[in-house]
ROSE-4610 file (N, C-alpha, C; in Angstrom, 1 decimal, always signed):
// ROSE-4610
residu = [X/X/X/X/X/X/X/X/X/X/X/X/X/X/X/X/X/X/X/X/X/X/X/X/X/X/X/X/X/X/X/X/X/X/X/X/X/X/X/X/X/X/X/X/X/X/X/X/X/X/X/X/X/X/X/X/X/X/X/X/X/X/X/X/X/X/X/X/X/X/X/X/X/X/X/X/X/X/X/X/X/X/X/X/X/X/X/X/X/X/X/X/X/X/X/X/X/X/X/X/X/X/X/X/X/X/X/X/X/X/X/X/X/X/X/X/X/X/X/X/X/X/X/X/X/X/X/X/X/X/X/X/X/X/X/X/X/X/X/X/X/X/X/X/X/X/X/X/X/X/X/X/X/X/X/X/X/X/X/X/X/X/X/X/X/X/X/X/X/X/X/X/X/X/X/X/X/X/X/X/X/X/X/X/X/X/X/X/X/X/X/X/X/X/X/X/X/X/X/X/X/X/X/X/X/X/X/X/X/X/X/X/X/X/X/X/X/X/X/X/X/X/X/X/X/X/X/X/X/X/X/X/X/X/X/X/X/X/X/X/X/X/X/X/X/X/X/X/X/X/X/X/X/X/X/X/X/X/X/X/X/X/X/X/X/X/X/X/X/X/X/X/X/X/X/X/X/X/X/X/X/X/X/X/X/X/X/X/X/X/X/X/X/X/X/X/X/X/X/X/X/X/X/X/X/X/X/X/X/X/X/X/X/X/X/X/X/X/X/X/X/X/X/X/X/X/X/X/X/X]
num = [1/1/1/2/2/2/3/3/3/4/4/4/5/5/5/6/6/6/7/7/7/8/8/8/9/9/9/10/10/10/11/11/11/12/12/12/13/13/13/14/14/14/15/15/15/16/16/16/17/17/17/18/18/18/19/19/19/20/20/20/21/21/21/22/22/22/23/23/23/24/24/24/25/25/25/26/26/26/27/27/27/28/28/28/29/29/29/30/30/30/31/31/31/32/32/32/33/33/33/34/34/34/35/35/35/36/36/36/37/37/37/38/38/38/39/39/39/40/40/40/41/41/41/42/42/42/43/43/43/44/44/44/45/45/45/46/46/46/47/47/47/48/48/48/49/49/49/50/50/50/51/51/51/52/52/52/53/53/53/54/54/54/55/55/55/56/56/56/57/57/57/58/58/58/59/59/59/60/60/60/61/61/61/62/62/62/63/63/63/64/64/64/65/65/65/66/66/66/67/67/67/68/68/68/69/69/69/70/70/70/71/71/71/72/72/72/73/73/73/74/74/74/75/75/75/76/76/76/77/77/77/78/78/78/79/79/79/80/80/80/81/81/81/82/82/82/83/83/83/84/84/84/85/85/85/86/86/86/87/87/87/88/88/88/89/89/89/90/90/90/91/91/91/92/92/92/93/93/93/94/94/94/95/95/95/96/96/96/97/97/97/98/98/98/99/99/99/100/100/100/101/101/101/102/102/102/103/103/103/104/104/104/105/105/105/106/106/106/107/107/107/108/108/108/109/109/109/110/110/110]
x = [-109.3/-108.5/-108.6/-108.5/-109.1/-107.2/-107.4/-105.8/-105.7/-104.0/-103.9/-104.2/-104.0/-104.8/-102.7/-103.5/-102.7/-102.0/-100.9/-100.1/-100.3/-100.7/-100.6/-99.3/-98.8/-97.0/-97.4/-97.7/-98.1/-97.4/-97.4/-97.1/-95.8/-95.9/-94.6/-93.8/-92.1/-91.4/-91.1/-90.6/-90.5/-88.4/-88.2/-86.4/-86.3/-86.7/-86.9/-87.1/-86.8/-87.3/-86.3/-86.9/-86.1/-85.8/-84.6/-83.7/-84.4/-84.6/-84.8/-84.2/-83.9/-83.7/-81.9/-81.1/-80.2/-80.3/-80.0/-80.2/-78.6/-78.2/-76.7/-77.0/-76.7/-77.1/-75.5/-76.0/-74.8/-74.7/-73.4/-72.4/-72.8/-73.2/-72.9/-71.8/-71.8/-70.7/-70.3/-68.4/-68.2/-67.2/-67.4/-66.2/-64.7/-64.1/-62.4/-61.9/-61.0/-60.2/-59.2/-59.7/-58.7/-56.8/-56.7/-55.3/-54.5/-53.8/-53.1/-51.7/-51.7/-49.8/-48.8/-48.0/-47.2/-46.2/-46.0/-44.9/-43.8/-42.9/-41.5/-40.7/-40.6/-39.7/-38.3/-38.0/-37.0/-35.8/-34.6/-33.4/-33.4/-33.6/-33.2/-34.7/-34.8/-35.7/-35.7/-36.6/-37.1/-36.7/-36.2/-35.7/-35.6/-36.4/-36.4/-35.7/-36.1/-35.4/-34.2/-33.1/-31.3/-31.4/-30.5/-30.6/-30.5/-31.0/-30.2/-29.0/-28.7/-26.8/-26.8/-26.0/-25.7/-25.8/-25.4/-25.1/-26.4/-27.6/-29.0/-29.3/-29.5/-29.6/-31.3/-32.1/-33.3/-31.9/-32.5/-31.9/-30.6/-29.8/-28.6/-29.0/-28.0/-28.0/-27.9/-28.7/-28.2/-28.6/-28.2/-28.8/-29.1/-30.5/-31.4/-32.4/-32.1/-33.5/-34.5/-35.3/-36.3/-37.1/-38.3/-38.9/-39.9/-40.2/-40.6/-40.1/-38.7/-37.8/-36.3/-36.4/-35.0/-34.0/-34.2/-33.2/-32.3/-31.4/-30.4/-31.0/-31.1/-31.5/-31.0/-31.1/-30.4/-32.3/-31.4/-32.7/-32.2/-32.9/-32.7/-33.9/-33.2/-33.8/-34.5/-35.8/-37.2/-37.7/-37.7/-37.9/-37.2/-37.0/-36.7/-37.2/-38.2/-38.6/-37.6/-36.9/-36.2/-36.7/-38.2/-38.8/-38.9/-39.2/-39.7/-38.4/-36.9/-36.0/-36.1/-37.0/-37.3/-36.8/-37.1/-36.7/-37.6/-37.7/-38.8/-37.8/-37.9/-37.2/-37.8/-37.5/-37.5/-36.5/-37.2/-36.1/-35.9/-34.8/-34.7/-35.9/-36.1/-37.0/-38.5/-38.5/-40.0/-41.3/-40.9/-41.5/-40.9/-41.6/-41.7/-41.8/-41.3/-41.4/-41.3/-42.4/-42.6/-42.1/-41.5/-41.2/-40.4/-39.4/-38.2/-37.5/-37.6/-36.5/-35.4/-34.4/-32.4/-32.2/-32.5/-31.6/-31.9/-32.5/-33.2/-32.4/-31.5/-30.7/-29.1/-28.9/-27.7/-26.2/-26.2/-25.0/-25.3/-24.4/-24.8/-23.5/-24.3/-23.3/-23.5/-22.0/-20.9/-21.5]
y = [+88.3/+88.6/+87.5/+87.9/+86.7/+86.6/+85.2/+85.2/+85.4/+86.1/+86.9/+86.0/+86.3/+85.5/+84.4/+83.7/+82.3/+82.3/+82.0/+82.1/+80.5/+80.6/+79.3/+78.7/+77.6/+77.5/+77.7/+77.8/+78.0/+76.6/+76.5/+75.2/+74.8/+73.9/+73.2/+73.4/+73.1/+73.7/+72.5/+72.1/+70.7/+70.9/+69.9/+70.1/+70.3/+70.5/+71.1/+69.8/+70.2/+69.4/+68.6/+67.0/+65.7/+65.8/+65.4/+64.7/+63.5/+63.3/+62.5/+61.2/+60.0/+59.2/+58.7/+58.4/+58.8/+57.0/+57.8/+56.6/+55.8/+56.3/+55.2/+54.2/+53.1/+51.9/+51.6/+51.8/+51.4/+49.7/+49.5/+48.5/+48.0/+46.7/+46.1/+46.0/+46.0/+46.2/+45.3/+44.9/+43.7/+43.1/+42.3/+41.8/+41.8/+42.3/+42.7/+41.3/+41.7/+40.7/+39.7/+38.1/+37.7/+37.8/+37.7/+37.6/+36.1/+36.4/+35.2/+35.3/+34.4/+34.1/+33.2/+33.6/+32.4/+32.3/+30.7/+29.6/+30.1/+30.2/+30.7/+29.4/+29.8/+28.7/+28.3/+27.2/+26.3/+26.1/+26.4/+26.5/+25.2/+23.8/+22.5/+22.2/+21.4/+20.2/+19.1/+19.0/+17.1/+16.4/+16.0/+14.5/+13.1/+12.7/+11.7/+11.2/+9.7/+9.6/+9.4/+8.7/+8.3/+7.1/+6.7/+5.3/+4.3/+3.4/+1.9/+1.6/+1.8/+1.0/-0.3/-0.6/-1.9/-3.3/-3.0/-4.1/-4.3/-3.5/-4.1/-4.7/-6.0/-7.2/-7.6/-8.6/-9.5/-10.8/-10.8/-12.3/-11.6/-9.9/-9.5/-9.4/-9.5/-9.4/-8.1/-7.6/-5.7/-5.3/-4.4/-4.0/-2.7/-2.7/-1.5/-1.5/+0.2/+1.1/+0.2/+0.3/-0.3/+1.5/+1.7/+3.0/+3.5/+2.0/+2.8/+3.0/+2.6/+3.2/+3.0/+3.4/+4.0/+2.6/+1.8/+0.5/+0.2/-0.6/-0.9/-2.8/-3.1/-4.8/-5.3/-6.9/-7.6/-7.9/-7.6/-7.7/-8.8/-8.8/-9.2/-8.7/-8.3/-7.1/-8.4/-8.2/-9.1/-8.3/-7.5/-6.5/-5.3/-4.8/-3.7/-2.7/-1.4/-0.4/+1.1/+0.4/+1.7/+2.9/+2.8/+4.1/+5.2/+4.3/+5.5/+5.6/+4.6/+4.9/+3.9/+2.8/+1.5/+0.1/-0.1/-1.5/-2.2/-3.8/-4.6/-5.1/-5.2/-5.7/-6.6/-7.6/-8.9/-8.8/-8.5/-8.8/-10.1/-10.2/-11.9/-12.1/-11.0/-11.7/-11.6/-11.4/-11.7/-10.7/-9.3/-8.0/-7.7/-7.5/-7.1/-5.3/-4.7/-3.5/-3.2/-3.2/-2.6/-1.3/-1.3/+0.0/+0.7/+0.1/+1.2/+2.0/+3.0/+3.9/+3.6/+3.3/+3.3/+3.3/+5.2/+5.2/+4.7/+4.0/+3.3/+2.0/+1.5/+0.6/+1.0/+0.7/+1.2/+0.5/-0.5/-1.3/-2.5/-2.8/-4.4/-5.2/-6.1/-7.3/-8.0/-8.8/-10.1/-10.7]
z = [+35.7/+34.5/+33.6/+32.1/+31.4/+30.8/+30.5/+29.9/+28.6/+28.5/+27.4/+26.0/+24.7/+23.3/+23.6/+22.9/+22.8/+21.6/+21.2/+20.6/+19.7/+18.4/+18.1/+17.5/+17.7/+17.1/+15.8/+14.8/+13.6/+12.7/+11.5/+11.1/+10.9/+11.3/+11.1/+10.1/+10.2/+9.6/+8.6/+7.6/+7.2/+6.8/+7.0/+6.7/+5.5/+4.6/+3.3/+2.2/+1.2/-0.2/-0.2/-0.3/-0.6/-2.0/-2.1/-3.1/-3.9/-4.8/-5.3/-5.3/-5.2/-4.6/-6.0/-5.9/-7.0/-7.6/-9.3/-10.5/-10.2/-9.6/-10.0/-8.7/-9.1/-8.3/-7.5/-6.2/-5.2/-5.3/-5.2/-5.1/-3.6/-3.9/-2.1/-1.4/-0.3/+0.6/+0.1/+0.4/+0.2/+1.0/+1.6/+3.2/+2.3/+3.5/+3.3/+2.7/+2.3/+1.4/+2.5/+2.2/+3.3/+3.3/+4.2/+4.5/+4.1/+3.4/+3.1/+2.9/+4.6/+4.9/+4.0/+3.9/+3.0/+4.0/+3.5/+4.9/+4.1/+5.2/+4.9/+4.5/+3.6/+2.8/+3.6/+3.5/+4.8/+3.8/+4.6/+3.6/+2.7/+3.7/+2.9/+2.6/+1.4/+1.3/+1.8/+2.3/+2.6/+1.7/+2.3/+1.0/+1.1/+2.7/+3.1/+3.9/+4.7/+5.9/+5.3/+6.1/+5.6/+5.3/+4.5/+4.2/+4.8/+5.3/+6.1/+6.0/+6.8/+7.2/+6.4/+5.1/+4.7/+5.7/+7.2/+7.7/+8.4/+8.7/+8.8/+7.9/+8.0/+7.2/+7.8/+7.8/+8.6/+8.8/+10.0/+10.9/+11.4/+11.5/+12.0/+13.8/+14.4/+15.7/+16.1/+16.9/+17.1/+18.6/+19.2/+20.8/+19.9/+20.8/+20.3/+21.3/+21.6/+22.6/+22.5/+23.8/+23.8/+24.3/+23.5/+23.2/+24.5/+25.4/+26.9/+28.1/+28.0/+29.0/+28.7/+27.4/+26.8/+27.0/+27.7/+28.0/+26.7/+26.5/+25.6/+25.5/+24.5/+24.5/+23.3/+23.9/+22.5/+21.7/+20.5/+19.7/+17.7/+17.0/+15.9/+15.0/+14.0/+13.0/+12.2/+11.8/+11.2/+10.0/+9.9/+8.8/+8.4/+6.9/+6.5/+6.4/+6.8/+6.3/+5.5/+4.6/+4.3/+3.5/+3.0/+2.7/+3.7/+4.7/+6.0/+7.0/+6.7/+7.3/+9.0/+8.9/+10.7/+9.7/+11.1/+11.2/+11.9/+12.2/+12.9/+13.7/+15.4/+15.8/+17.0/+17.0/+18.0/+19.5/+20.0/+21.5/+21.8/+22.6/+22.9/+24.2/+25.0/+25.8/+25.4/+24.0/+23.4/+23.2/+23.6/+23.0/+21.3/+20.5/+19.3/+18.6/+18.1/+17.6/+16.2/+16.2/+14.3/+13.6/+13.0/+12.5/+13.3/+14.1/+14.9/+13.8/+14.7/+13.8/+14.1/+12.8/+13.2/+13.8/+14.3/+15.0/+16.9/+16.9/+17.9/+18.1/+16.8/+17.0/+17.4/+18.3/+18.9/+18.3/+18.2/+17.4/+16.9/+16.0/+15.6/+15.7/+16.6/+17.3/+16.6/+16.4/+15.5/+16.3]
């Protein structure tokens, strides 16, 4: 038996008629717009450290923190930093500290 006639798929279908390609010219993508946090505004202003206690003098006698194990010492104040609110302080047993802060000076001994 001869085989029956063959079916040819016949031609191809095409998805139909392209668009012409369009005149209005697209816009480049453009990355999202960044985010920008605003710092919450703080009730007070900075206004700097506090002022030196009148009676920090250079050459006054004072016990003041010593800043690597909190100890209490007799010391004598060598310098004034009152922009930044320190002091320079001399221990009697011959350690030096630049720029202590105040309140690091505990009292000032007569």
């Amino acid at each position: 038996s001869s085989p029956g006639p063959r079916s040819s798929p016949g031609p191809r279908s095409s998805p139909g008629p392209r668009s012409p390609p369009s005149l209005e010219e697209e816009s480049p993508p453009t990355a999202p717009e960044p985010v920008v946090k605003q710092r919450k505004k703080s009730a007070q202003r900075y206004v700097g450290p506090p002022p030196l206690p009148s009676e920090y003098t250079v050459g006054r006698r004072v016990l003041a923190r010593w800043a690597k194990d909190k100890g209490v010492y007799y010391a004598t104040i060598t310098n004034l930093h009152p922009s930044i609110g320190a002091v320079d302080v001399a221990y009697d047993d011959g350690d030096y500290w630049e720029r202590a802060p105040v309140s690091y000076v505990v009292e000032v001994v007569e």
